[in-house]
C-alpha positions in Angstrom: 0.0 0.0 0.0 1.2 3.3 -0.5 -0.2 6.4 1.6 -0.1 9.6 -0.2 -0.4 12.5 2.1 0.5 16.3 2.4 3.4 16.5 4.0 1.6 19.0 6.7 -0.6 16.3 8.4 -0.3 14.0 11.0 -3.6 12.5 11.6 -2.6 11.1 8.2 0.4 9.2 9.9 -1.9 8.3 12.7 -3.8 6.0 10.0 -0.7 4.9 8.9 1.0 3.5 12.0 -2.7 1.7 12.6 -2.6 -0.1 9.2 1.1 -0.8 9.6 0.4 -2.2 13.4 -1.8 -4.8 12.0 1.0 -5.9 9.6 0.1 -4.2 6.3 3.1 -3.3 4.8 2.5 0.5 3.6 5.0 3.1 2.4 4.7 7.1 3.0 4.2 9.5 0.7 4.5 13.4 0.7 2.2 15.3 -2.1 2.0 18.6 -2.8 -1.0 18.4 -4.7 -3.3 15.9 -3.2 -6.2 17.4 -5.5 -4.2 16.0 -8.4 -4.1 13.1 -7.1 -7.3 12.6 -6.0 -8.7 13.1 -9.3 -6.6 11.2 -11.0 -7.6 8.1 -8.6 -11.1 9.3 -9.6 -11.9 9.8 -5.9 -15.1 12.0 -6.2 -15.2 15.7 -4.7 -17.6 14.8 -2.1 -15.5 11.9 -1.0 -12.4 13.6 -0.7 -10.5 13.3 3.1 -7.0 14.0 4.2 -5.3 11.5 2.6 -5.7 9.0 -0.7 -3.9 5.1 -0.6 -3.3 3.0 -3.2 -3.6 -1.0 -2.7 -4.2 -3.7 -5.0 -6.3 -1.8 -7.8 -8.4 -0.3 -5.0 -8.4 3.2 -3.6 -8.5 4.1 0.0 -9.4 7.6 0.6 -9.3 9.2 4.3 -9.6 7.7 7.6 -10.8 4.0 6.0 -11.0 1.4 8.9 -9.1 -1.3 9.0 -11.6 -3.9 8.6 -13.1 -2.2 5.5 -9.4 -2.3 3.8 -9.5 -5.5 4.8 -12.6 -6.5 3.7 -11.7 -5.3 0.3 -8.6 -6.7 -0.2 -10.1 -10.2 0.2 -13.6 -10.1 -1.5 -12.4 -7.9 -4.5 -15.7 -6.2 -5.6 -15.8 -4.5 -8.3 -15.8 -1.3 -7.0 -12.9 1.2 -7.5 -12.2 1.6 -3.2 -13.8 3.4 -0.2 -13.7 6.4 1.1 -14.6 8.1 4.8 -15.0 11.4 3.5 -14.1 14.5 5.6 -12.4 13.8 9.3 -14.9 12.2 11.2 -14.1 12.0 15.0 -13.6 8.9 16.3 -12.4 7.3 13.0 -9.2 5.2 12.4 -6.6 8.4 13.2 -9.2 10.6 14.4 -8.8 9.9 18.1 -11.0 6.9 20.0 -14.3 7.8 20.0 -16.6 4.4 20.9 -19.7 7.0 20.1 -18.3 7.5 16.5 -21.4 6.9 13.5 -19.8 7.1 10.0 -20.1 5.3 7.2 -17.5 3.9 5.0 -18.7 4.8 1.2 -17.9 2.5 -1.8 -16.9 4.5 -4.9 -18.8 2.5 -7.7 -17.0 2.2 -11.3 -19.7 4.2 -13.0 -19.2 7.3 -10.6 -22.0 6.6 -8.0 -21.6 5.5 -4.8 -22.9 3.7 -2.2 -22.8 3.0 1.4 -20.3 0.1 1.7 -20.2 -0.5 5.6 -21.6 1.3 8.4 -20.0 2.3 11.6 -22.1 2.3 14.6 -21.7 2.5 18.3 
């Protein structure tokens, strides 16, 4: 996996050391233009988060929890990645929050999306 972030973030290496304590072996990034970037993953405006990473064909865009990379990694679908958009509090990096209610978005080949898993206290 590779994590490409701006190099002015830290909740971003938060994430990081998470993915990389459950063995997944990840390598850093620093971007000056993380809009570039993100478009040219295809990661849609409105899904757009702090960082973008790169696994396997798949996209993984903000604060992603681990099960959810996980989860796509093994099954595959046929999806282009997932995405947490914005910062939510209490997600992977974002500080422990056992109240946290997100949901982890699936970015759909034809430029829809759709809610992929949900987080819930």
């Amino acid at each position: 996996m590779v994590v490409y972030k701006s190099p002015y973030c830290g909740c971003c290496e938060a994430w990081a050391e998470a993915l990389t304590a459950s063995d997944t072996a990840l390598r850093m990034e620093n971007v000056e233009d993380m809009d570039a970037l993100k478009t040219g993953h295809n990661v849609p405006d409105d899904a757009w988060s702090c960082h973008t990473a790169v696994a396997d064909g798949y996209v993984f865009e903000g604060h992603v929890p681990l099960e959810a990379v996980k989860r796509v990694l093994e099954e595959r679908p046929e999806i282009i990645g997932v995405a947490v958009p914005g910062m939510p509090s209490g997600s992977l990096g974002m500080g422990e929050d056992p109240s946290a209610s997100y949901d982890v978005v699936g970015l759909n080949r034809d430029g829809s999306q759709s809610v992929y898993m949900e987080i819930r206290p």
